[in-house]
Backbone as CSV, one residue per row, in Angstrom:
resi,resn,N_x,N_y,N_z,CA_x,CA_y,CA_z,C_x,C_y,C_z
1,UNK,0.852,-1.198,0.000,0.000,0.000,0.000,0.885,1.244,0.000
2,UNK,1.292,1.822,-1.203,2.490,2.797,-1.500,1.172,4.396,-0.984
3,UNK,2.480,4.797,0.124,1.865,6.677,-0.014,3.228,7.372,-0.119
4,UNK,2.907,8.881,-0.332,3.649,9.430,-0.165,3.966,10.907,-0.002
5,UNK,4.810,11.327,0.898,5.103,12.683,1.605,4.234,13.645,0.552
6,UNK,3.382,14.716,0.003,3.176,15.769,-0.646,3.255,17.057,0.266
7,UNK,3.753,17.451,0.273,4.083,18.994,0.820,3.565,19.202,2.226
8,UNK,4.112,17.737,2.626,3.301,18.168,4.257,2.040,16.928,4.572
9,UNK,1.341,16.207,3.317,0.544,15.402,3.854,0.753,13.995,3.119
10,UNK,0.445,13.322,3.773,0.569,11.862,3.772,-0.673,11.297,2.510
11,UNK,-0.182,11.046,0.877,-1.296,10.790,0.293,-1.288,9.211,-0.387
12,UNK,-2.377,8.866,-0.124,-2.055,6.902,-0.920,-2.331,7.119,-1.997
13,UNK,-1.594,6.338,-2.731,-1.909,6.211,-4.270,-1.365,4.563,-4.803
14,UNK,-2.142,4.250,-5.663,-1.967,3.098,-6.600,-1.745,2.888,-7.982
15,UNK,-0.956,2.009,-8.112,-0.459,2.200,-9.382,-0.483,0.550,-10.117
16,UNK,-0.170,0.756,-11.855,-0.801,-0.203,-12.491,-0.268,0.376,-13.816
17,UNK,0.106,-1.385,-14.661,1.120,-0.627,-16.008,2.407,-0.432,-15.884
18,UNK,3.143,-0.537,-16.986,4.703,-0.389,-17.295,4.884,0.888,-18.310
19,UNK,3.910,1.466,-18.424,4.576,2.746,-19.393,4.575,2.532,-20.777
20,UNK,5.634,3.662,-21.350,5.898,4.883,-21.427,4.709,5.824,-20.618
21,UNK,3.288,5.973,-21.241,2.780,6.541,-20.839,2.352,7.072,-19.531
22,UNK,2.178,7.805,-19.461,2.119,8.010,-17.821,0.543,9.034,-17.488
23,UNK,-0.456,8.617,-16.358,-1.876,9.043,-16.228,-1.783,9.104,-14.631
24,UNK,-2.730,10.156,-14.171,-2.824,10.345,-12.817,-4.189,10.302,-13.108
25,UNK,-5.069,9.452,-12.278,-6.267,9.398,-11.999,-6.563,10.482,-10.448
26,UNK,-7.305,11.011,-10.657,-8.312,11.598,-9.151,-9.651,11.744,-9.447
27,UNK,-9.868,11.116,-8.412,-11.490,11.350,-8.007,-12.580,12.141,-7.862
28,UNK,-13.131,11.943,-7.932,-14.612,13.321,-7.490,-14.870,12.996,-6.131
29,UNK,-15.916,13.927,-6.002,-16.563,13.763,-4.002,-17.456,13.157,-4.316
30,UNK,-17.638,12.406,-3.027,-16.771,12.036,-2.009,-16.286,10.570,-2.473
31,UNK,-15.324,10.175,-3.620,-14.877,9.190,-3.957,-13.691,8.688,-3.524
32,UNK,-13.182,7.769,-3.981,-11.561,7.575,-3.596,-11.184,6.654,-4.749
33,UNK,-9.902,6.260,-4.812,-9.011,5.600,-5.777,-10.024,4.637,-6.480
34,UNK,-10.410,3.856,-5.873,-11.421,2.365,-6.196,-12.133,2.889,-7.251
35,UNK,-12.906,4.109,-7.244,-13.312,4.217,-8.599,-12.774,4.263,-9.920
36,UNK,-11.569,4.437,-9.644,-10.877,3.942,-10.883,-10.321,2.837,-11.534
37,UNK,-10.731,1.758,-10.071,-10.062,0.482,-10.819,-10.280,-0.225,-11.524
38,UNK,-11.527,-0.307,-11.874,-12.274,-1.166,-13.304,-11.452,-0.259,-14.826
39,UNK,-11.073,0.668,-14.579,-10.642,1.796,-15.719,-9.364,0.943,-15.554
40,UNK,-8.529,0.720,-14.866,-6.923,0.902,-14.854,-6.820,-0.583,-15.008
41,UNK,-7.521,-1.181,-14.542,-7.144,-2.687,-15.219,-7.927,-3.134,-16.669
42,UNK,-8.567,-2.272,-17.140,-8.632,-2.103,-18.578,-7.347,-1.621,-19.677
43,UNK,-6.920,-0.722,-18.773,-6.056,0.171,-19.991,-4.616,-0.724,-20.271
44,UNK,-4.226,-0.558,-21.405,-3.301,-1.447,-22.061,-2.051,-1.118,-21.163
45,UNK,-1.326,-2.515,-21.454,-0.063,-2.064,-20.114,1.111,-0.865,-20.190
46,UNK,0.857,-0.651,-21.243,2.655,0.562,-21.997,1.188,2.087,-21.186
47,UNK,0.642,2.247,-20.357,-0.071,3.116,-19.484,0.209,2.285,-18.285
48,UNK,1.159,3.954,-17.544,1.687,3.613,-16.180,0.447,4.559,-15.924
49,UNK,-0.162,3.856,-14.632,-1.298,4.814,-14.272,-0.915,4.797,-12.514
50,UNK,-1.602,6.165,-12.208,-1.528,6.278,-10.669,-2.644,6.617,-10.703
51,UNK,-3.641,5.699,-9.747,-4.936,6.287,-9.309,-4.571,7.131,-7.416
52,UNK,-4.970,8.597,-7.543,-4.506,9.185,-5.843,-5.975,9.078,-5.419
53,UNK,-5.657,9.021,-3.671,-6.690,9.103,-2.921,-6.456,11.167,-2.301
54,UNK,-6.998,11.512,-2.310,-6.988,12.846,-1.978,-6.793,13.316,-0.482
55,UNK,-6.371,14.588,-0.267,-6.339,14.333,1.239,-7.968,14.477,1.653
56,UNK,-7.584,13.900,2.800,-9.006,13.522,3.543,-9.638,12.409,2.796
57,UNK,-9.363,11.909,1.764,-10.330,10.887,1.295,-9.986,9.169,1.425
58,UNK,-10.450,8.362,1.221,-10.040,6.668,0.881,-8.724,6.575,1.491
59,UNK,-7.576,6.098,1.730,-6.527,5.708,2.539,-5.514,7.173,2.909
60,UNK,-5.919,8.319,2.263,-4.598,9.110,2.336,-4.758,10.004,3.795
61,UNK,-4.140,10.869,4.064,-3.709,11.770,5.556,-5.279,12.607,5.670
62,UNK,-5.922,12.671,7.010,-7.011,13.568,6.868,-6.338,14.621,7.588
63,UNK,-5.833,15.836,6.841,-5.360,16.872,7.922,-6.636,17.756,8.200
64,UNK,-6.396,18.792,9.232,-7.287,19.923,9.844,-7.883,20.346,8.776
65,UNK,-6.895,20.855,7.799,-7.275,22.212,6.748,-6.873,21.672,5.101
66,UNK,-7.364,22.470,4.434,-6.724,22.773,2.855,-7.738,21.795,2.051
67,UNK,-8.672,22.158,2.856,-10.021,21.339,1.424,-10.184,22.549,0.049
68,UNK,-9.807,23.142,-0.673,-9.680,23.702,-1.589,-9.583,23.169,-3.117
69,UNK,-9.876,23.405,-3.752,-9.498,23.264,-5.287,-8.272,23.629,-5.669
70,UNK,-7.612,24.975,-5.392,-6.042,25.345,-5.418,-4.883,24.324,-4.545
71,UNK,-5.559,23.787,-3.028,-4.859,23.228,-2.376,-4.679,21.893,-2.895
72,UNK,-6.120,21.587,-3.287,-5.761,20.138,-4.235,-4.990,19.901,-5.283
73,UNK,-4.927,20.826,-6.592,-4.464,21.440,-7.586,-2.959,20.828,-7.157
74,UNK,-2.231,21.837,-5.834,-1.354,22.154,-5.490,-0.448,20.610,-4.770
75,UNK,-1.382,19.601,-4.257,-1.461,18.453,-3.927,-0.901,17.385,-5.273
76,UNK,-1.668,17.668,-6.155,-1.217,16.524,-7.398,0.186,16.870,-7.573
77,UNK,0.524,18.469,-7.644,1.839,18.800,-8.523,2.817,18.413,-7.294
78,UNK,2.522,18.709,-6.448,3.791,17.849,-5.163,3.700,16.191,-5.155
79,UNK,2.603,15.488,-5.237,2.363,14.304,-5.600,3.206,13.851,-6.701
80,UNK,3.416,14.512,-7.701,3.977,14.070,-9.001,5.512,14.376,-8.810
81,UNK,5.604,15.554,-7.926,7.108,16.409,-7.668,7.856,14.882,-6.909
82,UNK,7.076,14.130,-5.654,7.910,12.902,-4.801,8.178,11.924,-5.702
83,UNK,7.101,11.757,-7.001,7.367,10.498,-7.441,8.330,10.885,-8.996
84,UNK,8.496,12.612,-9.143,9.959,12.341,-9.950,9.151,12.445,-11.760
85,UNK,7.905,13.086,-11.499,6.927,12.399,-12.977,6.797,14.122,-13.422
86,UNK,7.678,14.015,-14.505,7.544,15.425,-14.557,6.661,16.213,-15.729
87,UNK,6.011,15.494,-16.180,4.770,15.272,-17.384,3.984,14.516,-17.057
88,UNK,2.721,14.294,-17.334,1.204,13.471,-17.066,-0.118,14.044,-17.820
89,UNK,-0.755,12.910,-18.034,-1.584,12.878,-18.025,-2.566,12.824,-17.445
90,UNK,-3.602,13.947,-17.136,-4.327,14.459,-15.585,-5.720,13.735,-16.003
91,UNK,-5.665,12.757,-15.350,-7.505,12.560,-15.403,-8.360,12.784,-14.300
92,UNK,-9.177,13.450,-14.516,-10.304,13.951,-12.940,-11.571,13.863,-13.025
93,UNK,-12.410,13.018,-12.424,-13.831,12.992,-12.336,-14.570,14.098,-11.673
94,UNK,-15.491,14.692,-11.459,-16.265,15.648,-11.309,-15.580,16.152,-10.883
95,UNK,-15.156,16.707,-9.206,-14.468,17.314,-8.249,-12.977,17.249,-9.028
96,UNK,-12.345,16.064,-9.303,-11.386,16.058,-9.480,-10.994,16.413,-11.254
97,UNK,-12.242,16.610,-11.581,-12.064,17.205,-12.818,-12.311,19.254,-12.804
98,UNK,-12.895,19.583,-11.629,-12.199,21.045,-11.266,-10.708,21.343,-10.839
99,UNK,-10.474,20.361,-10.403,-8.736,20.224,-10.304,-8.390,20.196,-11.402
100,UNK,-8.618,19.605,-12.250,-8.093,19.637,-13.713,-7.958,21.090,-14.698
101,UNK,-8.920,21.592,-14.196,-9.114,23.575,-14.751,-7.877,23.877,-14.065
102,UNK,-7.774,23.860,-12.285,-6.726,24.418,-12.133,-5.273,24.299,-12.262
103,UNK,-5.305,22.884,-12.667,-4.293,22.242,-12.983,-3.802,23.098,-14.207
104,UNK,-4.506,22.752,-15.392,-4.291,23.379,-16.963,-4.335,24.549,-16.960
105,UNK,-4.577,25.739,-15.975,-4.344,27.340,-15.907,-3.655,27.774,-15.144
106,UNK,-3.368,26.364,-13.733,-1.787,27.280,-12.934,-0.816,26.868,-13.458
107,UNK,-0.503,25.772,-14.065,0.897,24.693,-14.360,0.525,24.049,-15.724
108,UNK,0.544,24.020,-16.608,-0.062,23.410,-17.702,1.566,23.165,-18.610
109,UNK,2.666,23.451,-18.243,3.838,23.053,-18.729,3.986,21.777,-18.069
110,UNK,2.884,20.728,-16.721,3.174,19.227,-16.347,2.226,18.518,-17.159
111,UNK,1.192,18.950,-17.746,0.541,18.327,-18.462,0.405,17.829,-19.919
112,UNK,0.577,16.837,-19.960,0.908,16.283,-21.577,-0.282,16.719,-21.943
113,UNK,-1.724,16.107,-21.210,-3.054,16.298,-22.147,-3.830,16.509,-20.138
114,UNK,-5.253,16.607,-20.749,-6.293,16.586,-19.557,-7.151,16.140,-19.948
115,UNK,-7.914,15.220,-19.105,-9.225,14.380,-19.548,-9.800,15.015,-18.083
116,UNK,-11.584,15.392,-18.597,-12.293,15.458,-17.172,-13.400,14.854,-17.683
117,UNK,-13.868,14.033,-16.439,-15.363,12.953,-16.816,-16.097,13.512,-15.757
118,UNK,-17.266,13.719,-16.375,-18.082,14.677,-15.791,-17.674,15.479,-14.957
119,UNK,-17.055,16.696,-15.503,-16.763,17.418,-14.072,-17.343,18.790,-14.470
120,UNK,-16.409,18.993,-12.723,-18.184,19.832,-12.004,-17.843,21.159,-12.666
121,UNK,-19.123,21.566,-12.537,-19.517,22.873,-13.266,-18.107,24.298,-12.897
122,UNK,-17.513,24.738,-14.194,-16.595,25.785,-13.837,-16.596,27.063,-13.165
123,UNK,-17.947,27.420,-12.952,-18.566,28.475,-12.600,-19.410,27.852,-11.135
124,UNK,-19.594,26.871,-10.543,-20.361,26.414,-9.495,-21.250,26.366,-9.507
125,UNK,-22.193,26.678,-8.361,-23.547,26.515,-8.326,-24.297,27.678,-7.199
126,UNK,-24.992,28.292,-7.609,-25.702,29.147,-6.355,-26.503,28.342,-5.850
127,UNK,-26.062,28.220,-4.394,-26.977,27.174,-3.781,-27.387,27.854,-2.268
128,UNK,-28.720,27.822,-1.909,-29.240,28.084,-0.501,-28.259,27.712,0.592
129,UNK,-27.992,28.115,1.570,-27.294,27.654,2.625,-27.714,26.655,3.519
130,UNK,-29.163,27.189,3.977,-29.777,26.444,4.278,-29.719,24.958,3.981
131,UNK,-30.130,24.780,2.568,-30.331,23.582,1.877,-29.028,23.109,1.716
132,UNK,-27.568,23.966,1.227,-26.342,22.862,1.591,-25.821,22.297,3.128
133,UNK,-26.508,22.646,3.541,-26.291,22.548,5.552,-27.516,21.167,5.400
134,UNK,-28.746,21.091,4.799,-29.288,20.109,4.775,-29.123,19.104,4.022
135,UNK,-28.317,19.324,2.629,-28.047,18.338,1.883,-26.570,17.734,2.680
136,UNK,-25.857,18.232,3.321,-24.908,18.075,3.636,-25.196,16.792,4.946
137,UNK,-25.945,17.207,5.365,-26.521,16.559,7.086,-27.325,14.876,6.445
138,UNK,-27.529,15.113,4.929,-28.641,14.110,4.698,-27.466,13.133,4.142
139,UNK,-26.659,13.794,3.505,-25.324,12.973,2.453,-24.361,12.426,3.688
140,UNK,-23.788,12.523,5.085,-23.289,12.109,5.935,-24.143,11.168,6.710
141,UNK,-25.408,11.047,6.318,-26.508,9.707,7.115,-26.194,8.825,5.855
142,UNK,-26.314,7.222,6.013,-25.853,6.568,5.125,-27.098,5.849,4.554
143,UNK,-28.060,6.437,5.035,-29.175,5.855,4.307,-29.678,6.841,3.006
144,UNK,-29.034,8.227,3.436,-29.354,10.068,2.528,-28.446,9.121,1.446
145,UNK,-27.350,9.215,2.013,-25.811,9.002,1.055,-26.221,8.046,-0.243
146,UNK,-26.986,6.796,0.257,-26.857,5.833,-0.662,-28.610,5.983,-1.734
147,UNK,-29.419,6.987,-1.425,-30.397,7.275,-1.459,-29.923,8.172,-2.977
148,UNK,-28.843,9.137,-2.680,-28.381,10.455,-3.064,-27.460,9.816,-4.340
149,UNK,-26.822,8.387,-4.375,-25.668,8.074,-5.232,-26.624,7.412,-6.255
150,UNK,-27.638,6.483,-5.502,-28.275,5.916,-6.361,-29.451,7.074,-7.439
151,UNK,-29.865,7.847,-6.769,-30.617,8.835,-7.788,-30.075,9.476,-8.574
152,UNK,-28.784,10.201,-8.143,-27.906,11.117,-8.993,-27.022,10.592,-9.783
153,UNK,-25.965,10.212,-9.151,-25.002,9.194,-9.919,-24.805,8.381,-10.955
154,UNK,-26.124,7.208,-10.508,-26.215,6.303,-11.354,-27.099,6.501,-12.241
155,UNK,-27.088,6.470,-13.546,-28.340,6.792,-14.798,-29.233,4.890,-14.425
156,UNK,-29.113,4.133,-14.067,-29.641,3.165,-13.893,-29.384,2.372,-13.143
157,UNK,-29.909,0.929,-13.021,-29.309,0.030,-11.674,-28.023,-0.080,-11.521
158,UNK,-27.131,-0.142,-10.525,-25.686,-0.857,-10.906,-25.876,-1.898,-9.317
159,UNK,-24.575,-2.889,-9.511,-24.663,-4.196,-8.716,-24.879,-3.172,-6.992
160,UNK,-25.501,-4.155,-6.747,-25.087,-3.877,-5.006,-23.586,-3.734,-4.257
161,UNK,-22.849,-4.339,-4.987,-21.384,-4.552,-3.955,-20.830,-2.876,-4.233
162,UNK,-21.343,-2.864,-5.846,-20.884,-1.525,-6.360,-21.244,-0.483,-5.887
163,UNK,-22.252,-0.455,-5.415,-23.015,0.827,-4.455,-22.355,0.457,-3.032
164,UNK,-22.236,-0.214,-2.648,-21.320,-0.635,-0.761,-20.184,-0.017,-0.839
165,UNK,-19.850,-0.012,-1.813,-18.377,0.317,-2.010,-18.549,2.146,-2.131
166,UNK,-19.056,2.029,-2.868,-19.188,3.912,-3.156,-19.808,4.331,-1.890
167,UNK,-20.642,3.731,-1.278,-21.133,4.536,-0.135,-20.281,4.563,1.016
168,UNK,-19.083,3.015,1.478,-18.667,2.736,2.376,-17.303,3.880,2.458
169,UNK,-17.181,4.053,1.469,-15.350,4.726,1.270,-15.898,6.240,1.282
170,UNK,-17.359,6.667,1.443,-17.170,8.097,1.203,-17.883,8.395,2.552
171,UNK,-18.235,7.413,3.175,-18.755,7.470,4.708,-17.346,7.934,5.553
172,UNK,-15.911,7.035,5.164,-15.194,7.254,5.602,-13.987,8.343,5.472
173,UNK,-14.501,9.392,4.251,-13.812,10.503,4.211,-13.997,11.451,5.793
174,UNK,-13.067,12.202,6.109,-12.825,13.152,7.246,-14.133,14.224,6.828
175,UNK,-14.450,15.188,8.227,-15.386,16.024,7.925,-14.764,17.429,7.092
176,UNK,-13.965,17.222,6.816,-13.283,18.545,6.672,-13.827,18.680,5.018
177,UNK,-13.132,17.104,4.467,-13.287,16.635,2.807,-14.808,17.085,2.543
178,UNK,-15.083,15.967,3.347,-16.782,16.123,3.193,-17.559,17.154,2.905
179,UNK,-17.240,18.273,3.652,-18.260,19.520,3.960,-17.759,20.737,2.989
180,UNK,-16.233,20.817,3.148,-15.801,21.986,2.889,-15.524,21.962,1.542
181,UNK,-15.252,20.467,0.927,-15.213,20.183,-0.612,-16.550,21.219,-1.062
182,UNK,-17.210,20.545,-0.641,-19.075,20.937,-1.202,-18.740,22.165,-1.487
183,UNK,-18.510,23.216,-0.340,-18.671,24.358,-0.498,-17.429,25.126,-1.215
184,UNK,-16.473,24.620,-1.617,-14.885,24.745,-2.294,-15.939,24.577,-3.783
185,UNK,-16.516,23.785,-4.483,-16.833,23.786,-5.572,-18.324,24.978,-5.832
186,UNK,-19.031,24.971,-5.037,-19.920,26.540,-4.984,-19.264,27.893,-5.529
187,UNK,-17.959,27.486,-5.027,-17.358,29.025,-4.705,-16.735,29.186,-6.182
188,UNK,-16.264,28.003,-6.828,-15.488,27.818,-8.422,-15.956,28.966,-9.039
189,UNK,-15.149,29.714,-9.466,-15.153,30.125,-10.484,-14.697,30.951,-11.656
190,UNK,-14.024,29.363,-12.414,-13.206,29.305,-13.676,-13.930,29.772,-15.294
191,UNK,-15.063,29.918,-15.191,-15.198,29.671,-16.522,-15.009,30.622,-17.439
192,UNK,-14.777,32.001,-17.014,-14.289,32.862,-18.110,-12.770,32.684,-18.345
193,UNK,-12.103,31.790,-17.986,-10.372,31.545,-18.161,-10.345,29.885,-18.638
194,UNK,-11.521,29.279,-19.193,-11.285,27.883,-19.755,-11.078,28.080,-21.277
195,UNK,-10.795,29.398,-21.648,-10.365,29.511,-22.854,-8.675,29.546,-22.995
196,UNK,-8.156,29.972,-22.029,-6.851,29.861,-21.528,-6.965,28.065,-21.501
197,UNK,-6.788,27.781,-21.497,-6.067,25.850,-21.272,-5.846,25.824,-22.825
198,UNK,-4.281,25.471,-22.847,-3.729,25.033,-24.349,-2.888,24.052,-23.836
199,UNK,-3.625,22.756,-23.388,-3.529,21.477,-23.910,-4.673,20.608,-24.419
200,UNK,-4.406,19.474,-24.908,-5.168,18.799,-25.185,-5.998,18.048,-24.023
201,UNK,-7.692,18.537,-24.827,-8.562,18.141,-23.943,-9.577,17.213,-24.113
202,UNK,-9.648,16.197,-23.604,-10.840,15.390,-23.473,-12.258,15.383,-22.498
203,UNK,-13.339,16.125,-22.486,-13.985,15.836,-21.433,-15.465,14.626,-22.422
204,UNK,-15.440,13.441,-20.902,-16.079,12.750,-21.299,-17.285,12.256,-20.784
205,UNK,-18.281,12.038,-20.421,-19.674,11.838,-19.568,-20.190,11.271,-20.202
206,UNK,-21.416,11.071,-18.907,-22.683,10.074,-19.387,-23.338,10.927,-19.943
207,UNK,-24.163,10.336,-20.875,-25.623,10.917,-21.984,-27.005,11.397,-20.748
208,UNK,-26.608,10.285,-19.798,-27.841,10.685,-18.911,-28.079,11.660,-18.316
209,UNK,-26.689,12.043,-17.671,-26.859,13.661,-16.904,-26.933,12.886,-15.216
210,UNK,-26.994,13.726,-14.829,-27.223,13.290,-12.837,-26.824,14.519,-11.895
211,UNK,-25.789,14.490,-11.427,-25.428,15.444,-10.641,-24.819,16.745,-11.368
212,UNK,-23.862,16.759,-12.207,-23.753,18.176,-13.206,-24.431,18.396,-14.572
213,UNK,-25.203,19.628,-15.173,-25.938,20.053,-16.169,-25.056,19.734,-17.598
214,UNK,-25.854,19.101,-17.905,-25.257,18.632,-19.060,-24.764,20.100,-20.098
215,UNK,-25.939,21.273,-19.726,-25.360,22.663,-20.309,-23.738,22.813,-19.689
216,UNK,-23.445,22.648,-18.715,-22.157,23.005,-18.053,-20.988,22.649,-18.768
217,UNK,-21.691,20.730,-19.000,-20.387,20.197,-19.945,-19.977,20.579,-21.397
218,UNK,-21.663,21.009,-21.763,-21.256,21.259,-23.477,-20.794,22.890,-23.404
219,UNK,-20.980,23.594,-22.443,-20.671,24.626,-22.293,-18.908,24.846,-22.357
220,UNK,-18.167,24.135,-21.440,-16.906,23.520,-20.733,-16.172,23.591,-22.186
221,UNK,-17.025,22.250,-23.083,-16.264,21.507,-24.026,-16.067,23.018,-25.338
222,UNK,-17.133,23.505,-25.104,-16.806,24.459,-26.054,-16.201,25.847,-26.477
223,UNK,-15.468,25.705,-24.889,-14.489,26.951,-24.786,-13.475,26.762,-24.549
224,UNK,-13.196,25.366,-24.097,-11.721,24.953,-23.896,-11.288,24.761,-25.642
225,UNK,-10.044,25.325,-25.865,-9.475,25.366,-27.675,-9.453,24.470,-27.815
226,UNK,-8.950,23.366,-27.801,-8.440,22.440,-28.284,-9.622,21.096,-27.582
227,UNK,-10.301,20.835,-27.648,-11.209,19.761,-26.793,-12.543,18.904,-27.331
228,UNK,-12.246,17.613,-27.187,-13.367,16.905,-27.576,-14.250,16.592,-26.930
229,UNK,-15.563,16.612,-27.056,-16.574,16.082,-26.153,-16.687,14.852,-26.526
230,UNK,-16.961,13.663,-26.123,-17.865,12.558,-25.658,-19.022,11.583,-24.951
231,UNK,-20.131,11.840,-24.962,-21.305,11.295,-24.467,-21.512,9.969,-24.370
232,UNK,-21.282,9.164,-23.424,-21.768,7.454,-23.390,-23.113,7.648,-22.661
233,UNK,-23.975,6.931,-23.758,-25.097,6.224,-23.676,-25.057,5.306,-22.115
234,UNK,-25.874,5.576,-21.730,-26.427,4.644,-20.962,-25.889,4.744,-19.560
235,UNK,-25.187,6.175,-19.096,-24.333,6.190,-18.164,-24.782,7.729,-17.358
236,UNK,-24.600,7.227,-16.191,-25.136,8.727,-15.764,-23.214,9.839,-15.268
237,UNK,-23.359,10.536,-14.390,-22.368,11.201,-13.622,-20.579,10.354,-13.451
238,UNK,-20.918,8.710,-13.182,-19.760,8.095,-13.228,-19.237,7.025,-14.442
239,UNK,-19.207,7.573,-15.636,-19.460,6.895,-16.690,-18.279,5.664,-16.379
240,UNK,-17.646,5.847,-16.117,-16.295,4.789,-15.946,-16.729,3.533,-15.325
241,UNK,-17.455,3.785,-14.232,-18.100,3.132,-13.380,-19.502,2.062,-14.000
242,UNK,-20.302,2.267,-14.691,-20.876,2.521,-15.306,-21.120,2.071,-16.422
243,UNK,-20.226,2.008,-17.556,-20.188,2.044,-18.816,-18.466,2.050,-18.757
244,UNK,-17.704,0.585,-18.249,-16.029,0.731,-18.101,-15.734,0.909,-19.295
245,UNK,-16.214,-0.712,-20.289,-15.822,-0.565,-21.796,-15.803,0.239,-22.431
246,UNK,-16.890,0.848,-22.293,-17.060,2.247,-23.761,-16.319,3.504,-23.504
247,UNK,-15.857,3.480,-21.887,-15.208,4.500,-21.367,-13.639,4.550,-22.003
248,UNK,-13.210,3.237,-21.069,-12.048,3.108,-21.439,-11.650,2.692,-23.070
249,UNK,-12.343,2.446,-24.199,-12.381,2.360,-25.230,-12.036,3.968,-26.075
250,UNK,-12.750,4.792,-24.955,-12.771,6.647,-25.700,-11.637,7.138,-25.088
251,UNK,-10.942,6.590,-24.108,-9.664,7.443,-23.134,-8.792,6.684,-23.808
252,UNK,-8.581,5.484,-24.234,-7.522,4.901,-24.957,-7.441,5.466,-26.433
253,UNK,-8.079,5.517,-26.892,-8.186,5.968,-27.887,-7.587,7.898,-28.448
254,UNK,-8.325,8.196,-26.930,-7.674,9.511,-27.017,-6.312,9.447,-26.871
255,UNK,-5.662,8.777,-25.775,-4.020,8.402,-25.795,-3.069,7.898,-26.860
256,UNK,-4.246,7.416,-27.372,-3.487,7.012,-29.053,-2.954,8.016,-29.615
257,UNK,-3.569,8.956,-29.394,-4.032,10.384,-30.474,-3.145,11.082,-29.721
258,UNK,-2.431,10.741,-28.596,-1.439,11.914,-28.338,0.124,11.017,-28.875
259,UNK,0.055,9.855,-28.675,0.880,8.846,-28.761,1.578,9.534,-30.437
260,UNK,0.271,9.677,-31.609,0.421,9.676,-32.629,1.431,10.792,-32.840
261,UNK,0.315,12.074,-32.594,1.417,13.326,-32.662,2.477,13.409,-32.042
262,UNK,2.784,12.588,-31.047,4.545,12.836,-30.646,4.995,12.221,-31.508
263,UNK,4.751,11.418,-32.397,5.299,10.511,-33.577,5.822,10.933,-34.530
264,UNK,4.787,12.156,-34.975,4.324,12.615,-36.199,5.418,14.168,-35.619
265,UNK,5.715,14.774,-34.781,6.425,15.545,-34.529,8.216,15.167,-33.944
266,UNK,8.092,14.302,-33.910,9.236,13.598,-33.538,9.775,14.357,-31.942
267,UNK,9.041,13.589,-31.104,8.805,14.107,-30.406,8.487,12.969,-29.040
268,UNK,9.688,13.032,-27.847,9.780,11.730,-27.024,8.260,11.345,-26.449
269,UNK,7.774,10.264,-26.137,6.704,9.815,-25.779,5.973,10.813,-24.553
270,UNK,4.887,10.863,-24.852,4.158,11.037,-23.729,4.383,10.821,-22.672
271,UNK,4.716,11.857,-21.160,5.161,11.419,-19.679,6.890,11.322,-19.532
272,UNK,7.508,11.421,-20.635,8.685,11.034,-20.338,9.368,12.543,-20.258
């Protein structure tokens, strides 16, 4: 069970693959690594992948403070700084696909490319206080939680073990993750500077929609320069999860496509 020092906190991460390529998986809220593992034991082996657990989340350090989007941001690039990876490929699901904005507008000289699957709205959300103090109180009861994953999340049934799992690992995030995430993504707001990101972009989601407006994503996809959208059928908020094949079929594929142009430019592999 490999962690390691980031600028002060203790973060787990897992890894999978022999390379060249090189991918950092992160999560959305309140997820952890596991959601990525149906993805990472799909992807072909020449993809070295690191799936991170975030602070406060699934195995890594729960400190006091620094639930932020910048602090997280700031988390991957020390994450990548211990393990020596001085290029990547950033993949981020909702939450961890707002890390990905800040990723590609503070530091975008570590990023080969950016993939975000469903992620959360660049601009946030105006939301009652009230009602995030109650959605918040209902999502920490584990009957709200699993009530809340299964309506939003999922565009349709998925197995039982698969829902235990998503509910059990986000029961066990710290209160800090929990609460202050929520209100760290309210506060976002990137979207008049997603025209600034000049790398290559993939954002990819379910057709169904669930927890972010599907306006948000086509909105997202169409101001970032360089960026493809993708819609899987049959998948709500965690398409990976969800819909692994068709997922990992569109992210490989996109890696091809960076694989190619370093080819075609003569130009050392991706991550290296």
């Amino acid at each position: 069970m490999p962690y390691v020092d980031a600028d002060g906190v203790r973060l787990h991460y897992e890894t999978s693959g022999e390379g060249p390529q090189v991918a950092v998986f992160v999560h959305g809220w309140p997820g952890c690594w596991l959601w990525w593992e149906e993805t990472v034991r799909r992807l072909p082996r020449n993809v070295f992948s690191y799936s991170l657990d975030m602070r406060g989340a699934g195995q890594s350090e729960r400190p006091a403070g620094g639930y932020r989007i910048e602090q997280y941001a700031a988390d991957v690039v020390a994450f990548a700084d211990a393990l020596g990876l001085e290029r990547f490929v950033y993949v981020g699901h909702s939450t961890g696909g707002a890390i990905g904005y800040q990723l590609a507008l503070g530091q975008p000289e570590r990023l080969d490319a950016l993939v975000l699957v469903d992620p959360a709205a660049a601009d946030g959300e105006q939301a009652d206080a009230a009602a995030t103090r109650r959605f918040l109180e209902r999502a920490r009861d584990p009957v709200g939680l699993r009530h809340f994953v299964e309506s939003r999340v999922f565009a349709g049934p998925v197995a039982p073990e698969l829902l235990d799992m998503v509910v059990e690992w986000a029961l066990k995030a710290s209160d800090g993750y929990f609460v202050d995430t929520v209100y760290a993504l309210q506060r976002l707001r990137l979207g008049d500077r997603l025209g600034e990101i000049d790398v290559p972009t993939l954002i990819l989601a379910g057709a169904d929609g669930g927890v972010v407006a599907r306006e948000a994503i086509v909105k997202a996809a169409g101001t970032i320069p360089d960026c493809t959208l993708d819609l899987l059928e049959g998948a709500g908020h965690a398409p990976m999860l969800e819909a692994p094949d068709a997922f990992v079929r569109v992210l490989v594929g996109f890696l091809d496509s960076l694989r190619r142009v370093d080819e075609a430019t003569d130009l050392p592999p991706a991550g290296t």
